[in-house]
C-alpha positions as a Markdown table, in Angstrom:
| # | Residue | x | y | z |
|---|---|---|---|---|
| 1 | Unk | 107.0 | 89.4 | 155.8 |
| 2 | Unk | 107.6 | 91.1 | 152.2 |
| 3 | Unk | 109.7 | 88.3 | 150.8 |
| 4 | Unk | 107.4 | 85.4 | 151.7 |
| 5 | Unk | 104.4 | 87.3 | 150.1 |
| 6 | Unk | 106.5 | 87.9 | 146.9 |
| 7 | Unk | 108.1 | 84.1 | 147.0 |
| 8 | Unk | 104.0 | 83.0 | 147.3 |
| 9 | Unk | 103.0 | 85.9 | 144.6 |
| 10 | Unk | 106.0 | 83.7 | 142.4 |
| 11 | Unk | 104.8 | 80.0 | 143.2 |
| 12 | Unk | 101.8 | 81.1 | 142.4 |
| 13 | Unk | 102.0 | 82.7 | 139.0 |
| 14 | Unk | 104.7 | 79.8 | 138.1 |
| 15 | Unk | 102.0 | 77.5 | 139.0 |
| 16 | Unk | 99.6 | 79.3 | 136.8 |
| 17 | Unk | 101.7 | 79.3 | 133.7 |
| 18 | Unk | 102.5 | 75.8 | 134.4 |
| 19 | Unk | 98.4 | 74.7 | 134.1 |
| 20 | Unk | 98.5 | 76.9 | 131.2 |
| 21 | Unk | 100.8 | 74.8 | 129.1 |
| 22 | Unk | 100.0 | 72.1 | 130.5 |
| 23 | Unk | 96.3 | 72.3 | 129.3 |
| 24 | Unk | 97.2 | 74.0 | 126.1 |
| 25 | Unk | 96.8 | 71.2 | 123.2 |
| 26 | Unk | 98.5 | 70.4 | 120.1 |
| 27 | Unk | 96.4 | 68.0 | 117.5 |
| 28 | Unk | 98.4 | 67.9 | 115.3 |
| 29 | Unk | 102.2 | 69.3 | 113.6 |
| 30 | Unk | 103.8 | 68.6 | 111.1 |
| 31 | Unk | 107.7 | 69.8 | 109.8 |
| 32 | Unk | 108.3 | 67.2 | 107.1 |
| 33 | Unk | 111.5 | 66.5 | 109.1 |
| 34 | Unk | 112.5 | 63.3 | 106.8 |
| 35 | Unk | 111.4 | 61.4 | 104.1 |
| 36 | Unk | 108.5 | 59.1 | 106.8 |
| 37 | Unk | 105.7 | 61.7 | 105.4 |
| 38 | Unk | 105.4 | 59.4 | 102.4 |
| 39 | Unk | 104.6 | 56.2 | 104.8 |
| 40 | Unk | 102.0 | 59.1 | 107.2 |
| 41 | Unk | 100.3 | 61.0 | 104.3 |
| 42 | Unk | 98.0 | 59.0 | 101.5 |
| 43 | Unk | 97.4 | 60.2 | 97.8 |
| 44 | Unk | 94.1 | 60.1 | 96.4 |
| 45 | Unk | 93.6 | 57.1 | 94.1 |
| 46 | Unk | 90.1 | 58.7 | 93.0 |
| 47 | Unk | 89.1 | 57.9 | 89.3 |
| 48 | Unk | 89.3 | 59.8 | 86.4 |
| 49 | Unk | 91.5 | 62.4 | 87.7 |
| 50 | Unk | 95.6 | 62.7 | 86.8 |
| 51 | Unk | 97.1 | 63.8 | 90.3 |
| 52 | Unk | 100.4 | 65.2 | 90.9 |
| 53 | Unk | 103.3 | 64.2 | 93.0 |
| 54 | Unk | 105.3 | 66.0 | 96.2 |
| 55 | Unk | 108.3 | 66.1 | 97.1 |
| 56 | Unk | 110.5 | 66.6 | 100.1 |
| 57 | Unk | 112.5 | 70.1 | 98.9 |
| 58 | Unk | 113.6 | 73.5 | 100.1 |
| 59 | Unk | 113.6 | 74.8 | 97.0 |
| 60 | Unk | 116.0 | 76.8 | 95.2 |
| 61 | Unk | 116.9 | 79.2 | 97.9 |
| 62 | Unk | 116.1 | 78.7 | 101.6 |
| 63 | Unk | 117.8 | 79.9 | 104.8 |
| 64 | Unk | 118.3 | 76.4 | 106.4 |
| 65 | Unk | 119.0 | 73.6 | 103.7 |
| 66 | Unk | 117.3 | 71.0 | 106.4 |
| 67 | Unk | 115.4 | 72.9 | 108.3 |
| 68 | Unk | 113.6 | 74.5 | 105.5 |
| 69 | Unk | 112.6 | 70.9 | 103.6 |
| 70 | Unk | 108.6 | 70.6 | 103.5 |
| 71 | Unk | 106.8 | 68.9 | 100.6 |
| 72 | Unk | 106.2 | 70.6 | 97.0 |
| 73 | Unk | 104.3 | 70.1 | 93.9 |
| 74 | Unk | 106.3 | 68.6 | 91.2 |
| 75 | Unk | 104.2 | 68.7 | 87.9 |
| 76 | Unk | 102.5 | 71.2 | 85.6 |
| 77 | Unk | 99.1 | 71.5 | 85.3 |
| 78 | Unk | 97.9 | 68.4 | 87.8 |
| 79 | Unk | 95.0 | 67.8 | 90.4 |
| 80 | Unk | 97.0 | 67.4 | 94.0 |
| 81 | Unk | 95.2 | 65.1 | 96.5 |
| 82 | Unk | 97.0 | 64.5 | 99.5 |
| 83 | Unk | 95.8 | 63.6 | 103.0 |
| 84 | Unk | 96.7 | 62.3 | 106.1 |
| 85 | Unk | 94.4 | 61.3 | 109.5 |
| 86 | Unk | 95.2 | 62.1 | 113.3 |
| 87 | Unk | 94.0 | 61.1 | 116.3 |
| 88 | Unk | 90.3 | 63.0 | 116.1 |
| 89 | Unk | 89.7 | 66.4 | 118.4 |
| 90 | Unk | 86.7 | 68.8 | 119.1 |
| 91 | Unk | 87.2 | 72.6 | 119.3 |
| 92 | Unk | 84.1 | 72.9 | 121.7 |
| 93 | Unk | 84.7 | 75.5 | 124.3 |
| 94 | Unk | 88.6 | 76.0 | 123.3 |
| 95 | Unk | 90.0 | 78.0 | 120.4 |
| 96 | Unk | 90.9 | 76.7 | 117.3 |
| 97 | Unk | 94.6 | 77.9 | 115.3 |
| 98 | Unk | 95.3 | 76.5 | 111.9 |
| 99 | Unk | 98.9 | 77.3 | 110.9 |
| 100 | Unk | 101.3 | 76.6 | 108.2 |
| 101 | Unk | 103.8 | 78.1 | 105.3 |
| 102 | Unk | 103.2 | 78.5 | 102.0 |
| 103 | Unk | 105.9 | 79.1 | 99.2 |
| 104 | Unk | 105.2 | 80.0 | 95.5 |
| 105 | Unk | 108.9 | 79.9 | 94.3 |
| 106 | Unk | 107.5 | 79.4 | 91.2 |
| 107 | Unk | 106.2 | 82.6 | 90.5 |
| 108 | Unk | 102.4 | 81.0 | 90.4 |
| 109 | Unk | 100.3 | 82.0 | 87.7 |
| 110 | Unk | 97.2 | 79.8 | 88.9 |
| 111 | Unk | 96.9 | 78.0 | 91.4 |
| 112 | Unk | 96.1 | 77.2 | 94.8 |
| 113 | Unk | 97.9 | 77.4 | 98.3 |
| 114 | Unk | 95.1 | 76.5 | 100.9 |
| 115 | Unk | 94.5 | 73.6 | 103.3 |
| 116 | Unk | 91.6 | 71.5 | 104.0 |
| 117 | Unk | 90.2 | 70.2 | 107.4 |
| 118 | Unk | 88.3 | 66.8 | 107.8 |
| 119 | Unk | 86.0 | 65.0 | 109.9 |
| 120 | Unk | 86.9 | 61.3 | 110.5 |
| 121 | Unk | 84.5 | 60.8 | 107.7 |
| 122 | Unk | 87.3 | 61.5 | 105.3 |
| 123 | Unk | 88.7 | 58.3 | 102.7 |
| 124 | Unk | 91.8 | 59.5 | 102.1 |
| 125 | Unk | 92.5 | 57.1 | 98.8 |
| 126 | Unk | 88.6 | 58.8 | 97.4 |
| 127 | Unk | 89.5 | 62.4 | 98.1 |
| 128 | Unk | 88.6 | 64.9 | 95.5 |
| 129 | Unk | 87.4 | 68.5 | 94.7 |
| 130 | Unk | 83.5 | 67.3 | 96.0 |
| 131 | Unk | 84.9 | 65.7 | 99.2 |
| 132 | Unk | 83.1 | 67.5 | 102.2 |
| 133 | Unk | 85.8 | 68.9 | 104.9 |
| 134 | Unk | 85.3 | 71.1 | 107.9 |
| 135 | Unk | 87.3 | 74.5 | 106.9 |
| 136 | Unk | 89.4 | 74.8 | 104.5 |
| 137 | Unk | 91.6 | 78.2 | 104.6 |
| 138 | Unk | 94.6 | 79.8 | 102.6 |
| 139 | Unk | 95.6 | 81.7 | 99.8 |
| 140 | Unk | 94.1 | 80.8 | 96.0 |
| 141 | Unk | 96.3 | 82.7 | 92.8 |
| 142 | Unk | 94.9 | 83.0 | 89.2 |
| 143 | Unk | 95.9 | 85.8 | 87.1 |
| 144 | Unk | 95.9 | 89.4 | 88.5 |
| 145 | Unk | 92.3 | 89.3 | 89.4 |
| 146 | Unk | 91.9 | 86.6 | 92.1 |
| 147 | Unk | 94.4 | 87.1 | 94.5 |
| 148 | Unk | 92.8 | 86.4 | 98.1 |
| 149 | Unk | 93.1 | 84.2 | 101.1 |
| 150 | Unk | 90.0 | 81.3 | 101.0 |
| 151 | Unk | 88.1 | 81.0 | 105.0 |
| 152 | Unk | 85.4 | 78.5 | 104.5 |
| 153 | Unk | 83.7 | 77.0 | 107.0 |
| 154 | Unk | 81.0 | 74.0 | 106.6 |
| 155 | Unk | 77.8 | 74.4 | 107.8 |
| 156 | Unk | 74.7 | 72.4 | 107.9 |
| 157 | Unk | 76.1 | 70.9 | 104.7 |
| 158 | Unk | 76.8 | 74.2 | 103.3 |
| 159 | Unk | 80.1 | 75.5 | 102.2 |
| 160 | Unk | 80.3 | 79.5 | 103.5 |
| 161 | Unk | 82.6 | 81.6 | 101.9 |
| 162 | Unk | 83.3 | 85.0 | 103.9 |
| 163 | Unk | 81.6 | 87.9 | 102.6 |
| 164 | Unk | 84.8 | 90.1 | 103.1 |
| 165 | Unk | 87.7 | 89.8 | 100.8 |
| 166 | Unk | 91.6 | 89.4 | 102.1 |
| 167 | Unk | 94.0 | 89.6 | 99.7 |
| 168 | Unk | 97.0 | 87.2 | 99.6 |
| 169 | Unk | 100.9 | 87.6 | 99.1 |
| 170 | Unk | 101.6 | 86.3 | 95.6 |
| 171 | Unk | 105.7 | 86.9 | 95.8 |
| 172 | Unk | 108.4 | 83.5 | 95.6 |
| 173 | Unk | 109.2 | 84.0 | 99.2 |
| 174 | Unk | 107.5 | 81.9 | 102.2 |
| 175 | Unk | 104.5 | 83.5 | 104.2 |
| 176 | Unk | 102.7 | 81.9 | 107.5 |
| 177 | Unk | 99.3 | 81.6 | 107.4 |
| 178 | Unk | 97.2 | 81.7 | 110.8 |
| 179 | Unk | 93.4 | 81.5 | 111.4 |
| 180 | Unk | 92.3 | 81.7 | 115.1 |
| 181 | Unk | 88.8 | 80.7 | 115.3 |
| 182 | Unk | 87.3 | 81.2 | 118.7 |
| 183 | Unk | 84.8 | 80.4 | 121.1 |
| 184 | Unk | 83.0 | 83.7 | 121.4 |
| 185 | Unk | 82.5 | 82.8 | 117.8 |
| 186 | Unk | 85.2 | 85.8 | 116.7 |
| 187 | Unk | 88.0 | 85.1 | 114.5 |
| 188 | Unk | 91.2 | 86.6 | 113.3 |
| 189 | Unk | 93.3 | 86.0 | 110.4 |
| 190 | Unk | 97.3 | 86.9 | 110.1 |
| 191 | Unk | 99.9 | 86.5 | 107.7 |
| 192 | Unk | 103.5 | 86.2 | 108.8 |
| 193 | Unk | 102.5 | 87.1 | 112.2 |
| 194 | Unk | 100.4 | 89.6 | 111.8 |
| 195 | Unk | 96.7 | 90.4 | 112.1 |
| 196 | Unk | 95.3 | 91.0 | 108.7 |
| 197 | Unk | 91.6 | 90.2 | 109.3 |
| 198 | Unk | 89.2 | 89.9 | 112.2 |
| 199 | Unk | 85.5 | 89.7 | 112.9 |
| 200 | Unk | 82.6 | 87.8 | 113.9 |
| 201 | Unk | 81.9 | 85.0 | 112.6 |
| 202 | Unk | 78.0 | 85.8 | 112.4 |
| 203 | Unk | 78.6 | 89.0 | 110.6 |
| 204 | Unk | 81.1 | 87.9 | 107.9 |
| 205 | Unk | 79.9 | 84.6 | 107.0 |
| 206 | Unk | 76.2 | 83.7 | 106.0 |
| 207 | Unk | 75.9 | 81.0 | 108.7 |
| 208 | Unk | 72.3 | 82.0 | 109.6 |
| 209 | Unk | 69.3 | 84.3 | 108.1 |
| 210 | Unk | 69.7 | 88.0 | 108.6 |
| 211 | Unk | 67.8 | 88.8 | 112.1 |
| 212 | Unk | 65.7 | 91.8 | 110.1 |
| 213 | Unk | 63.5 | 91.5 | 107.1 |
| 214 | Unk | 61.3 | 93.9 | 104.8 |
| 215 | Unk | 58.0 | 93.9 | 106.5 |
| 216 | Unk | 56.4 | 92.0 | 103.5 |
| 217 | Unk | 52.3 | 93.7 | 104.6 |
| 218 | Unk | 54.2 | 96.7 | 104.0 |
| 219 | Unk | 54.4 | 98.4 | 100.3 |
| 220 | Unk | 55.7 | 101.9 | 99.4 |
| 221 | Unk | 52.6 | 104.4 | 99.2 |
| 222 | Unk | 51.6 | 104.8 | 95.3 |
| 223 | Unk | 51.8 | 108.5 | 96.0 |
| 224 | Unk | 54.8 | 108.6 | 98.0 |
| 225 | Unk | 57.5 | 111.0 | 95.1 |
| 226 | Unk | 60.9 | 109.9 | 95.6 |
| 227 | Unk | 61.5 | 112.3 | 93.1 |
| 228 | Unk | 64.1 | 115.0 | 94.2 |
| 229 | Unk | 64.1 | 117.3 | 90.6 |
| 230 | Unk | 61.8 | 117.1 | 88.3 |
| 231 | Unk | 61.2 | 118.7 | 84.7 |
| 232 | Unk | 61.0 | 122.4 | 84.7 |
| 233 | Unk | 57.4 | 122.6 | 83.4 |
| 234 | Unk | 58.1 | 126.5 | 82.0 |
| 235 | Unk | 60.9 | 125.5 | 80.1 |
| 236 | Unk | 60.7 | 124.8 | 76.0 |
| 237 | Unk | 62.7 | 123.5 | 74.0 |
| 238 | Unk | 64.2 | 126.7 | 71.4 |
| 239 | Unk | 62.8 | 126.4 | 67.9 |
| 240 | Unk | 66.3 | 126.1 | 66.9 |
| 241 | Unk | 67.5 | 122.8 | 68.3 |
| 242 | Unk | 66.7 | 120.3 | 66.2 |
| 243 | Unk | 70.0 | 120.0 | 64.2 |
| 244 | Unk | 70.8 | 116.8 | 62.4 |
| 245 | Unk | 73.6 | 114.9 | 64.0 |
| 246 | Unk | 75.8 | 114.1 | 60.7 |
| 247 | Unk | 76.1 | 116.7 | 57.5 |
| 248 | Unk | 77.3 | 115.9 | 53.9 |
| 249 | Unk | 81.1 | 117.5 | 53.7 |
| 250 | Unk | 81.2 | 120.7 | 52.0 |
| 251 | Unk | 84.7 | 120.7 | 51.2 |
| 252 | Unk | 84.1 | 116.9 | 49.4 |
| 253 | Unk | 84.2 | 117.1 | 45.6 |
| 254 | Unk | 83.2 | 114.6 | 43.1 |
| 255 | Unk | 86.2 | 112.4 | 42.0 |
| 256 | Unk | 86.6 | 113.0 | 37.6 |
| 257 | Unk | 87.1 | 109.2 | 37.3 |
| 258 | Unk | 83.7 | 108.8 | 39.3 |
| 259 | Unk | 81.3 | 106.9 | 36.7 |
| 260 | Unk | 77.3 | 107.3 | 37.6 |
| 261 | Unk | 76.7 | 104.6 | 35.6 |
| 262 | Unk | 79.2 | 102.0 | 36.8 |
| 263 | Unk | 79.4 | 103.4 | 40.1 |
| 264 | Unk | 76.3 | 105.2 | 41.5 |
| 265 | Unk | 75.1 | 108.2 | 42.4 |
| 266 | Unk | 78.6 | 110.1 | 44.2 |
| 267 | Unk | 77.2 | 111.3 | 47.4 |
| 268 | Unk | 79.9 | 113.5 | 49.6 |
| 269 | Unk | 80.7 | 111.8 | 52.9 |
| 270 | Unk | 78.7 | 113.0 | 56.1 |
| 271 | Unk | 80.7 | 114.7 | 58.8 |
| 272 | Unk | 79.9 | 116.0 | 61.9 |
| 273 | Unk | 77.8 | 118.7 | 62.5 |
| 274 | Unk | 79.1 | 121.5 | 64.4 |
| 275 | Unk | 75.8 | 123.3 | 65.2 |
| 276 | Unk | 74.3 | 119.7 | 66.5 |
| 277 | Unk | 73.0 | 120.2 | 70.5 |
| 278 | Unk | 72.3 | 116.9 | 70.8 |
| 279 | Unk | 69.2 | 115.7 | 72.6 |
| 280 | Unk | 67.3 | 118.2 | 74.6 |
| 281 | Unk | 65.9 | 117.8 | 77.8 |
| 282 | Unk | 64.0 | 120.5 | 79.8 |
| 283 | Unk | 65.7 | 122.5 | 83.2 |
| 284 | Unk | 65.8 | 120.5 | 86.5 |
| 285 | Unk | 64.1 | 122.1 | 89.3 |
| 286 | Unk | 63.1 | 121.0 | 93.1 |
| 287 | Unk | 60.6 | 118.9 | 93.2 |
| 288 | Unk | 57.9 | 120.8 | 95.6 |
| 289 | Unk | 56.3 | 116.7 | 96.5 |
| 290 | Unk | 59.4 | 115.6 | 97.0 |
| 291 | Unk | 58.9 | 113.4 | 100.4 |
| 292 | Unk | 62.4 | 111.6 | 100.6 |
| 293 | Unk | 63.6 | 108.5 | 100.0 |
| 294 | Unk | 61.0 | 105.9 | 101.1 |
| 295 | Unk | 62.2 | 103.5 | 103.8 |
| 296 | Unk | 60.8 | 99.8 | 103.7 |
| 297 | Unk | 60.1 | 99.3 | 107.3 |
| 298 | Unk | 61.4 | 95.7 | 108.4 |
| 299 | Unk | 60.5 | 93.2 | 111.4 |
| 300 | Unk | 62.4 | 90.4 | 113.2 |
| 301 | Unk | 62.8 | 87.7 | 110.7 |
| 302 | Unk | 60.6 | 85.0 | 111.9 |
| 303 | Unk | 63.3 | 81.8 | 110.3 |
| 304 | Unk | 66.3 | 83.2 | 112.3 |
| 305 | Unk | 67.4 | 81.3 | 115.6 |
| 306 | Unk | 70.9 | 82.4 | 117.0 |
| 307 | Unk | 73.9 | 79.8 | 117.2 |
| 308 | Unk | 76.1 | 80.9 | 119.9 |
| 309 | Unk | 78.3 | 77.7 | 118.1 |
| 310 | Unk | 79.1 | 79.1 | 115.4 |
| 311 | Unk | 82.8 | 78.7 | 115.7 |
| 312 | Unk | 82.4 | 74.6 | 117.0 |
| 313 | Unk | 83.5 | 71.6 | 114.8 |
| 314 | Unk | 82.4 | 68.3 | 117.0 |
| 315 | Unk | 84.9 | 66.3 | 115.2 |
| 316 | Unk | 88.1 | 67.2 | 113.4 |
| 317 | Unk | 90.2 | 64.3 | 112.3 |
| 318 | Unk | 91.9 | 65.2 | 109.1 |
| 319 | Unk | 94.5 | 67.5 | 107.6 |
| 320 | Unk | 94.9 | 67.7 | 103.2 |
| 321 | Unk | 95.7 | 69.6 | 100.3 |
| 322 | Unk | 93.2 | 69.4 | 97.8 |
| 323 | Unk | 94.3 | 71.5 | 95.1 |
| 324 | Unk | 95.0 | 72.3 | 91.4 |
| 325 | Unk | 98.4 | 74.3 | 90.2 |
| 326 | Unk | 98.9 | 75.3 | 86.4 |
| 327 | Unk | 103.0 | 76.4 | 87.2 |
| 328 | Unk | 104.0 | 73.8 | 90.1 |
| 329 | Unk | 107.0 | 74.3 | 92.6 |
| 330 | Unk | 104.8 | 75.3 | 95.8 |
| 331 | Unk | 106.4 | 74.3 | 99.2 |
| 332 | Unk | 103.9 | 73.6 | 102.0 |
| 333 | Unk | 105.4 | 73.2 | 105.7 |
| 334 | Unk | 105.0 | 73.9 | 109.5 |
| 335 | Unk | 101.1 | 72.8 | 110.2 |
| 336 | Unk | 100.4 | 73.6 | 113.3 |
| 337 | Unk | 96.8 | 72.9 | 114.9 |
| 338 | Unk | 96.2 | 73.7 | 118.3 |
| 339 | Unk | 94.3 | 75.3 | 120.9 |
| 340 | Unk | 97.1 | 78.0 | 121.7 |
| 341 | Unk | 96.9 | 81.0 | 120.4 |
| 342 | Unk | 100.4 | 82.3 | 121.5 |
| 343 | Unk | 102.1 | 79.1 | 121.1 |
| 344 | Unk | 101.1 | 79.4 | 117.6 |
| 345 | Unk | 102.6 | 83.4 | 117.6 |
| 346 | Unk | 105.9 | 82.2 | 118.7 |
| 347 | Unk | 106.5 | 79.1 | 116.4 |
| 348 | Unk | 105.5 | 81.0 | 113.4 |
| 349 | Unk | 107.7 | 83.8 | 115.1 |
| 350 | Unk | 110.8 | 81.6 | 115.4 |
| 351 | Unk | 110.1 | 79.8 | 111.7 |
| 352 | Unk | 109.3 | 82.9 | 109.6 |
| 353 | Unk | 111.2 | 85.7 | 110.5 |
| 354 | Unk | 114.7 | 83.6 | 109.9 |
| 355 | Unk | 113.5 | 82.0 | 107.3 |
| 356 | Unk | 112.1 | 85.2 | 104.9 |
| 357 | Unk | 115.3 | 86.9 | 106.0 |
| 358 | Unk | 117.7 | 84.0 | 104.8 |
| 359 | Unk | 115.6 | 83.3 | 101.6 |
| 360 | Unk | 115.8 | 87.2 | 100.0 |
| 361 | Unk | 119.7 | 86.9 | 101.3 |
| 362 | Unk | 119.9 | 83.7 | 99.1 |
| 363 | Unk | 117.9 | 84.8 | 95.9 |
| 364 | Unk | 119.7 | 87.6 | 95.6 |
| 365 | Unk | 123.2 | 86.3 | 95.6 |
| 366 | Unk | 121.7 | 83.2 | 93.3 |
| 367 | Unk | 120.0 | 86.6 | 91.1 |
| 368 | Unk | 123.9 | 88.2 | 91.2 |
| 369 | Unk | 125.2 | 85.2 | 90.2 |
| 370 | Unk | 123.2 | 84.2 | 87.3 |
| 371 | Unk | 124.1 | 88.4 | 86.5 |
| 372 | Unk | 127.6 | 87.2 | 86.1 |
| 373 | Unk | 127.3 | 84.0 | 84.1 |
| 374 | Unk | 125.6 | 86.2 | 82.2 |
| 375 | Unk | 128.0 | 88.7 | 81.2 |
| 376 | Unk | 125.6 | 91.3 | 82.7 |
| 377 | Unk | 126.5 | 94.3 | 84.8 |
| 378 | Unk | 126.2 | 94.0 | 88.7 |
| 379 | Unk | 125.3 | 96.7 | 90.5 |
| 380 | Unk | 128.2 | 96.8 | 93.3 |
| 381 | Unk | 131.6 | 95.7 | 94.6 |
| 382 | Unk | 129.1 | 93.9 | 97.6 |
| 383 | Unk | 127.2 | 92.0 | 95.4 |
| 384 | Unk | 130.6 | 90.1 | 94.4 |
| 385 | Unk | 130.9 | 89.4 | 97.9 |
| 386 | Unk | 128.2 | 88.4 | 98.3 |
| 387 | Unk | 127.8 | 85.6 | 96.1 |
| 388 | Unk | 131.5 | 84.5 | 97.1 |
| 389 | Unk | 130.2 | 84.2 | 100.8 |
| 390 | Unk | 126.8 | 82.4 | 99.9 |
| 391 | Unk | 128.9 | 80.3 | 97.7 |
| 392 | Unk | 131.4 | 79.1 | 100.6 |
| 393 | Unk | 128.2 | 78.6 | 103.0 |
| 394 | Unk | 126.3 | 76.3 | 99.8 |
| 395 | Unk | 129.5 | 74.3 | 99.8 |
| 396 | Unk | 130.3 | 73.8 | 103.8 |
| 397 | Unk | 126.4 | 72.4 | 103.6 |
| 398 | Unk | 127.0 | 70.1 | 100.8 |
| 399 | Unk | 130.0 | 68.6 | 102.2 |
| 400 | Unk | 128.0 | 68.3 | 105.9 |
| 401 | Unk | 125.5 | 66.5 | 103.1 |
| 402 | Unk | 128.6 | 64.4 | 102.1 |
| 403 | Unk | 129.4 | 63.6 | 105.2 |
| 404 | Unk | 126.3 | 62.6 | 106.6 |
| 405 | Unk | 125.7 | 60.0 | 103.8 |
| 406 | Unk | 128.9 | 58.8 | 103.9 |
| 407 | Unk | 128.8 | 57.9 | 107.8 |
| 408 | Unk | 125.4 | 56.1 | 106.9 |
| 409 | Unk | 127.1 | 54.1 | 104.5 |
């Protein structure tokens, strides 16, 4: 009877994880697989702003010459404003995962790196820095003081920034970006895979009044002494003290071409005076109607209504960059927007880990290389090596390249 009861116990869970992909969703992915994203995605044509341009790329150095090939900012100091509409999807009762890559080859100086979320309100062509959009997450560089990954949510016509602060990676190298918003209203953030940030929504974001206030009939007592120390009452100040700060130099003597007449009255220069005590202020002692510190007592705030909804977006129809980049040369790639959470772990899983991997490998041989043109030491035998064998795999891609167009032709 054992095997029939495991064979059922299989059919069962196979079943199970069967429903489960079957009701997990995908809204929306995009790879930037050819050149058809210029034909899917619209530039803003809003007025009075100079936008920049993207283009298909890898980059400089990449693990998979193909593979790697998302869509990158081409021109210094430009407005980007590119959008494109799907088929539209609520989040209601179901989690929500944004995904993509992000790659500042460029070494970035100022920039930004996030993405933007719209309801089907959303005119692509008029899209700007005002435009209202649902959530708009990822990483925002300028300078060495603002360095932090953006999670704003829109809220009754509010935008919300999170009161907590995540810091992003500013290296040349791609890094996945992952928010997981769900329906218990929590949320987590990672980067390349892993968890970073995590909360709830209520308590890191200003969606809704605070649930306590001061009591406002309530005021501190006018003889209520917060006062821990006071003044010592016996203590005087010594008769001595008062010293002036600054004293003429004794060791100064009048110049002999010094003329009175022409020049003024010589005066030696003031130094500082070593017996100066400086201000005094009596001994501290305990203050004997010292009560504490005095607590404003508080009460339920009368404006606050809980929104067990928090996390919900009724309509979501939109995906865009709306951004601004002193130093250009980002590469944005892999969206992903579904409803499944470890779908999401194992595509960025499968794109990230070979790609970081194969990028350091590259830019380091490219790094060696330029070393050598150079004239400039290299560190080890290897590193020759190395650059011969990324050399030999740059060329068996180009002439796959070669091939490939030729056939076409």
């Amino acid at each position: 009877m054992r095997a029939p009861t495991k064979q059922l116990l299989c059919a069962l869970f196979c079943l199970s994880a069967a429903t489960l992909v079957v009701n997990a969703e995908i809204y929306y992915e995009e790879n930037f697989d050819d050149d058809s994203w210029e034909n899917e995605w619209t530039y803003s044509e809003h007025a009075g702003i100079e936008f920049g341009k993207f283009v298909r790329s890898s980059g400089a150095f990449y693990n998979d010459f193909e593979v790697d090939k998302g869509i990158q900012t081409t021109q210094d100091a430009r407005f980007y404003a590119l959008s494109r509409k799907f088929t539209p999807f609520s989040n209601e009762g179901k989690n929500l995962v944004i995904q993509y890559t992000v790659k500042h080859e460029q070494h970035i100086d100022c920039g930004g790196g996030y993405i933007k979320l719209f309801n089907c309100d959303l005119e692509p062509k008029q899209m700007h820095g005002e435009t209202p959009y649902e959530i708009m997450f990822g990483p925002d560089i300028c300078g060495t003081e603002t360095k932090l990954v953006h999670v704003i949510f829109s809220y009754n016509g509010k935008n919300l920034v999170m009161n907590k602060e995540i810091r992003c990676l500013d290296d040349i190298y791609t890094h996945m970006y992952t928010l997981i918003v769900k329906p218990n209203n929590t949320y987590e953030v990672l980067i390349d895979n892993e968890k970073i940030q995590s909360g709830e929504l209520e308590a890191d974001w200003n969606f809704l009044p605070p649930k306590k206030i001061k009591n406002p009939e309530v005021k501190k007592p006018e003889d209520w002494d917060d006062r821990k120390t006071i003044d010592d009452p016996n203590d005087e100040k010594p008769e001595d003290w008062d010293k002036p700060k600054l004293v003429s130099d004794p060791a100064a003597i009048k110049p002999n071409d010094w003329d009175d007449e022409m020049d003024g009255i010589w005066e030696p220069p003031m130094i500082d005076n070593p017996d100066y005590k400086g201000e005094w202020k009596p001994k501290q002692i305990e203050n004997p109607n010292y009560k504490g510190v005095w607590i404003h007592p508080e009460i339920d705030n009368p404006e606050y209504k809980s929104d067990d909804k928090l996390y919900l977006r009724k309509e979501i129809c939109a995906v865009g960059f709306d951004l601004w980049q002193v130093k250009s040369g980002t590469i944005f790639n892999n969206i992903l927007i579904t409803d499944d959470i470890e779908l999401a772990k194992e595509k960025a899983e499968a794109i990230w880990d070979p790609r970081y991997e194969g990028e350091n490998k590259m830019k380091e041989a490219l790094d060696v290389e330029e070393r050598i043109k150079k004239g400039l030491d290299i560190e080890t035998a290897e590193d020759i090596e190395f650059v011969k064998d990324n050399k030999e795999d740059e060329d068996e891609e180009d002439d796959e390249e070669f091939d490939k167009v030729h056939d076409e032709l």
